[in-house]
N, C-alpha and C positions, 0 to 999 in steps of 0.2 A: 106553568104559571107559578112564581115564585108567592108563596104566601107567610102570610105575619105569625115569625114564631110564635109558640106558644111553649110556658117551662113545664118540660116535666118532670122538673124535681132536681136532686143536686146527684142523682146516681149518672152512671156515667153510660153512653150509650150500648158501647159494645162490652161483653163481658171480657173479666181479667185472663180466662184461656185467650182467647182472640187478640185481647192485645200482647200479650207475649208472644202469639204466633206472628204478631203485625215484627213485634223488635227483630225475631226471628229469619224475617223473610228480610227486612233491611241487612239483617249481617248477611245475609245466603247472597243476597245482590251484590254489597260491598265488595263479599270476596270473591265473586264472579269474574267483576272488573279489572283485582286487585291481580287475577291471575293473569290478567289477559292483557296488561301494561296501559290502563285505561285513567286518565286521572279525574280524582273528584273534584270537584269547582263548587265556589256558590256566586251565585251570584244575586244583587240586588232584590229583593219585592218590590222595595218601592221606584218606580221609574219614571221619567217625565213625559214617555211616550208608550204605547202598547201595540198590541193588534188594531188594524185595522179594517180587519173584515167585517161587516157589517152584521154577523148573525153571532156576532162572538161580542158579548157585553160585558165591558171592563165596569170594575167599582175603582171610584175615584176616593183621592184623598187630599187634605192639605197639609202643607208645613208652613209654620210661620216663624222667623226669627227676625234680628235689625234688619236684613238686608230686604229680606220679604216681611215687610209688616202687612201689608194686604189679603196673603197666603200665597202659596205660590203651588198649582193645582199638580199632584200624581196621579199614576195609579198602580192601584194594586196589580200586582202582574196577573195577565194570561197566560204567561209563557215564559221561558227564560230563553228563548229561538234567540231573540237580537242581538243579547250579551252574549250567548254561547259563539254565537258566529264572529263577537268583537274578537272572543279569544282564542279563536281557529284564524283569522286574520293574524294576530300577534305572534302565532307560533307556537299556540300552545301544546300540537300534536293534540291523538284523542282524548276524547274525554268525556262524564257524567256528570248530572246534577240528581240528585232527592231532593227536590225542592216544592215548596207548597206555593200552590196556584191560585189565584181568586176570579170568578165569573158572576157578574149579576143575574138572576132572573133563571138560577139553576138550583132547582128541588125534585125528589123524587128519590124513586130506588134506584137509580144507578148516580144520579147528584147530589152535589151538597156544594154553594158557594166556594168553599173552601174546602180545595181537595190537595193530594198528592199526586207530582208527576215524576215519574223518571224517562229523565230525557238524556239522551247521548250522542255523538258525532262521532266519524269514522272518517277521516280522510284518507284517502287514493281506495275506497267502498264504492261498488255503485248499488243501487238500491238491490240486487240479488243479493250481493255480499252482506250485506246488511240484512236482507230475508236469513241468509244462513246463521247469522248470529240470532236473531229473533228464537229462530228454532232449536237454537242450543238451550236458551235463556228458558224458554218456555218446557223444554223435556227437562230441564233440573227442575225450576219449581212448580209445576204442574203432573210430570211424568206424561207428557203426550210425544204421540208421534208427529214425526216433523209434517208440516201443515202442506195440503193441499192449496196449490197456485192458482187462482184462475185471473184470466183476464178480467177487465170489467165491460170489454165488448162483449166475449165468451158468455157472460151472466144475462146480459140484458138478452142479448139473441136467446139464450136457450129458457129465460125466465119471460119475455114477452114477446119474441119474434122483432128487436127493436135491434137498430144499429146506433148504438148513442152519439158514435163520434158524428153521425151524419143524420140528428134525427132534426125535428119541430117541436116548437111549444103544440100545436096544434095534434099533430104526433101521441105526444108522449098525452097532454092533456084528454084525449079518444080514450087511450089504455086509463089511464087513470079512471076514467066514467065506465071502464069495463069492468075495474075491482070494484066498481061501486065505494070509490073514495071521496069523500064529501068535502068539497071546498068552498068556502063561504064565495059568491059574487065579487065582494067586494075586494078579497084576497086573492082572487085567480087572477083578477088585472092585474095586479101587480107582479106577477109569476114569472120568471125566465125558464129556461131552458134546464139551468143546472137546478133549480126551485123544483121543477118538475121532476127529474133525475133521482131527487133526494125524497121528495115522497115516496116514490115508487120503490124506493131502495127502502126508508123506513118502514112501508106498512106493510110491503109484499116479500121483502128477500132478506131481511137483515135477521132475523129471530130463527130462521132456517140455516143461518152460517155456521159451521165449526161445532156441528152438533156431536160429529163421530169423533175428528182432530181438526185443528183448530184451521183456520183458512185464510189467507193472504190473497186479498186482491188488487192487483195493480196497472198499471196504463190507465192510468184513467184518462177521462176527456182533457183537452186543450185546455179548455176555459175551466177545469178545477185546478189548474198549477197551483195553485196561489204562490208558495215560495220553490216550487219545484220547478228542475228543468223540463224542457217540451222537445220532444226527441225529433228533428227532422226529417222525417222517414213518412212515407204516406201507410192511414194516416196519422196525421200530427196527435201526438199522445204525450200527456204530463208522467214524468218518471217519477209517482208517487204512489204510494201504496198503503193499505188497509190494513189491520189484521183483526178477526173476530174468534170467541171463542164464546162456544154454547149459547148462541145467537146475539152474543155482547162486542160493540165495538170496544178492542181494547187498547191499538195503535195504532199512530198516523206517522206515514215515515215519507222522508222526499229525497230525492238526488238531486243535493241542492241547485240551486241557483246559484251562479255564482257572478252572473254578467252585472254592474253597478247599473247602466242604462237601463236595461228592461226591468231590473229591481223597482228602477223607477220608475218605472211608467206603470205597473202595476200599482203600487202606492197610489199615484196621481187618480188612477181608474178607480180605487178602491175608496178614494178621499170624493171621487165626485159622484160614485153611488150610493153613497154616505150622504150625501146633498141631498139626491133626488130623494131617497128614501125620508129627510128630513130628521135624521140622526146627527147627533152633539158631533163635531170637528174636532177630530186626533190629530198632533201632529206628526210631519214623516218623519222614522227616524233615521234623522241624517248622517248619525254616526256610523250607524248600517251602512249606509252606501259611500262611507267613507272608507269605513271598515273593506269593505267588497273594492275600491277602487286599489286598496294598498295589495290587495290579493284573498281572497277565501281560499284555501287549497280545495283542490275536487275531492267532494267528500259526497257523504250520505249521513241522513240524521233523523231520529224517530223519537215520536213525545208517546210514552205509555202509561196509561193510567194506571198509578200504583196499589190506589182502593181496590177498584176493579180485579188487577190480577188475586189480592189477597180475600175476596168475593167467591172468587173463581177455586184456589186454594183450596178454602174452607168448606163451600158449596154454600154461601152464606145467599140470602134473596135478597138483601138491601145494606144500602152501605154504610145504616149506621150501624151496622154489626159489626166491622173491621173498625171504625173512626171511636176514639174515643168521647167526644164531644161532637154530636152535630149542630147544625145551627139554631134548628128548636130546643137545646138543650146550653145555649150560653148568654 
């Protein structure tokens, strides 16, 4: 639960060692890229359109000039996913962003509103090949061994004897009353399938990941695609994947989508559980799936938290130790 800054003072949050190891780990990255024929990008913050998955909460914004005297509503980015994929459609070959992310309703020791993401695309990758770069990235600035794979049928079977891609809310909600996870009444109505999933993954399996080296799990269910492909093979499994380190999620990677149709109709799904949940209306964005009609190359692509990695670095416990300014602090 996000709460009302409070200042504490004009000192700044993380110390001046920590933020030179922060410039430090950005040049280590840059020239990571720089070797590997990778080009940097930026793209926009402010957008007319964002995510639209419902447990990802964009901060909005206005501009107003002659033409919009009314305002005319943005928002602060989630993501830089829509624009990176405009310029993988265009021709850009691969490419990265360092670019700063905004999310409402995000405080704590691994949050802060306003974070850093590096995110990158890999076309003719599929989400292994993209494992394999993960694991380069991570043994230069971390020095670990390349990370143990596991499925995420693998984890759940051997973590509660559950088969995810073929379970029940009813299922999964039993295990849940087995850890003695407490869900308020009123919130368990509301509960799907992957709701459940993600509990069970938060409170039971997520703090025990990547403790010895770091861990990548992937296939996941059907129904998490969100922007990833779903491989037709039984059974049907989203070609995305996780990566944790010292029980911290620290990247979300996809073998993209690249179909314009099913792009859309996710959106559509995504825009009308947005309704029922009685969440503010995003609109789709259609330059994406105009983008994806003219061609997306077959690629793969992962958003990594960049506080997080320099957390992990340092062995810092909370993330205003890497961030110069958090948001109790501006």
């Amino acid at each position: 639960m996000f709460l009302e800054p409070k200042n504490k003072g004009w000192q700044p949050s993380a110390s001046i060692e920590n933020l030179k190891a922060r410039a430090e780990l950005l040049a280590e990255i840059r020239a990571f890229f720089h070797k590997r024929g990778v080009l940097e990008v930026e793209t926009p913050l402010l957008c007319s359109t964002t995510s639209l998955h419902p447990h990802i909460k964009p901060i909005e914004a206005c501009y107003t000039n002659p033409q919009y005297p009314e305002k005319k509503k943005y928002y602060l980015q989630t993501s830089p996913e829509f624009e990176m994929k405009r310029l993988l459609s265009a021709g850009s070959g691969p490419i990265y962003q360092l670019n700063k992310a905004f999310r409402d309703d995000e405080s704590g020791r691994l949050h802060n509103p306003e974070f850093t993401m590096l995110e990158w695309y890999r076309p003719d990758f599929d989400q292994h090949a993209l494992m394999d770069e993960i694991d380069d990235l991570l043994g230069l600035v971390l020095n670990v061994p390349k990370a143990e794979r596991l499925t995420y049928g693998f984890l759940f079977a051997r973590s509660f004897n559950i088969n995810p891609y073929q379970t029940s809310v009813e299922e999964l909600e039993q295990c849940a009353r087995e850890y003695q996870i407490n869900i308020s009444e009123e919130v368990r109505r509301t509960l799907t399938i992957n709701d459940w999933l993600d509990i069970l993954m938060t409170h039971c399996i997520e703090s025990k990941l990547g403790l010895e080296r770091p861990v990548i799990l992937y296939d996941y269910p059907a129904t998490k695609a969100a922007l990833a492909k779903i491989r037709s093979t039984e059974p049907w499994v989203a070609e995305r994947f996780e990566v944790f380190v010292d029980g911290i999620e620290l990247a979300n990677g996809y073998h993209e989508l690249t179909d314009p149709e099913v792009q859309l109709m996710r959106f559509q799904e995504d825009c009308e559980l947005r309704r029922e949940l009685g969440l503010p209306e995003i609109a789709i964005p259609y330059d994406l799936i105009e983008a994806l009609k003219v061609g997306l190359p077959a690629s793969s692509g992962v958003a990594l938290g960049f506080d997080r990695l320099l957390m992990l670095k340092l062995k810092c416990q909370h993330i205003e130790e890497v961030m110069a300014f958090t948001i109790d602090r501006v």
